[in-house]
N, C-alpha and C positions, 0 to 999 in steps of 0.2 A: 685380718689386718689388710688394709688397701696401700700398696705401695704406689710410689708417685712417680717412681723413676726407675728406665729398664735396670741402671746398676742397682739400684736398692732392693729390687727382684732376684738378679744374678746373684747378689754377691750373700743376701739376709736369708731369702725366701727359698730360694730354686733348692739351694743345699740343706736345708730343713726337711724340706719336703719331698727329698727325692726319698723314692721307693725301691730299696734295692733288690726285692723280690719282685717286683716289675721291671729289673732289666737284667735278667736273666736271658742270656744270650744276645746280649746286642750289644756292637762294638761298633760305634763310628766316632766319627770327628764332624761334629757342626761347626757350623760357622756363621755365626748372628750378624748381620748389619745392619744396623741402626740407625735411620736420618734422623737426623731433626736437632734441636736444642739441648735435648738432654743423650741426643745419639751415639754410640761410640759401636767401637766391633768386637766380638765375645767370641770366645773357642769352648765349646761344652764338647767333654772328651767321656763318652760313655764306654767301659770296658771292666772285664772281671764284678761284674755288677758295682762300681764304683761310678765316681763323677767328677770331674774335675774342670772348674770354671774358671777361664781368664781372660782380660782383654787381650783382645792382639788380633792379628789374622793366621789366620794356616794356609800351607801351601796347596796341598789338596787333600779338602774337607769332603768327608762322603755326604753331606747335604750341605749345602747355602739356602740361607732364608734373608729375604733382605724385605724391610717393614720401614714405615718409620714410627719412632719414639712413642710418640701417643696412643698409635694404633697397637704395638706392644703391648704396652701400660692396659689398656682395655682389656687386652684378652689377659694379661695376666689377673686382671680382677675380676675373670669372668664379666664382663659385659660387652664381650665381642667373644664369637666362638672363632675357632681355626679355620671352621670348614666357612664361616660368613665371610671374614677377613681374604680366602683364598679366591673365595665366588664373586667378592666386588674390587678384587684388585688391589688388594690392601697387605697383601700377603704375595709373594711371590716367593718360589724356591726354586733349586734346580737340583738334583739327582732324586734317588726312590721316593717314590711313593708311598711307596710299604715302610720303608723306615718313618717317613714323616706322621704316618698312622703310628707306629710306637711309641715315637715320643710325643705324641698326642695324649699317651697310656697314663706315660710318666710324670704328663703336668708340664712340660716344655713349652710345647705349641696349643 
């Protein structure tokens, strides 16, 4: 299924798809920012191998990713990887790296 908008990922797809055997041991707090037309800002709360997605911001998220909307939409359908999106500028984050590599794991980024 090709979703057409970051919420219809967030809210239909992300939580289907997560792999709770794939987040075994990892607890942060993301923080999505989204430009553009269908943009908005998302908190994915990864902990206890659970996941928990909502709009809004957090105060202090152990990663921020900030894209905009289409460039999302892409990589959510596969047709932009994380690592092409990070390489031409289209992806920018701010804290681990390591962490952004796991939830790379989990289908996130």
């Amino acid at each position: 299924m090709e979703v057409k908008t970051p919420r219809e990922f967030f809210e239909k797809v992300m939580p289907e798809k997560f792999d709770s055997n794939k987040a075994v041991g990892i607890d942060c707090v993301v923080q999505m920012n989204l430009s553009g037309e269908n943009g908005c800002n998302w908190i994915i709360i990864i902990k206890n191998q659970k996941i928990e997605i909502k709009e809004g911001t957090h105060e202090s998220p152990t990663l921020t990713i900030k894209m905009k909307d289409i460039d999302y939409v892409s990589m959510a359908n596969g047709k932009l990887s994380g690592e092409r999106a990070f390489m031409t500028g289209k992806l920018k984050f701010k804290g681990s790296l390591a962490m952004a590599l796991k939830l790379k794991g989990l289908g996130i980024l």
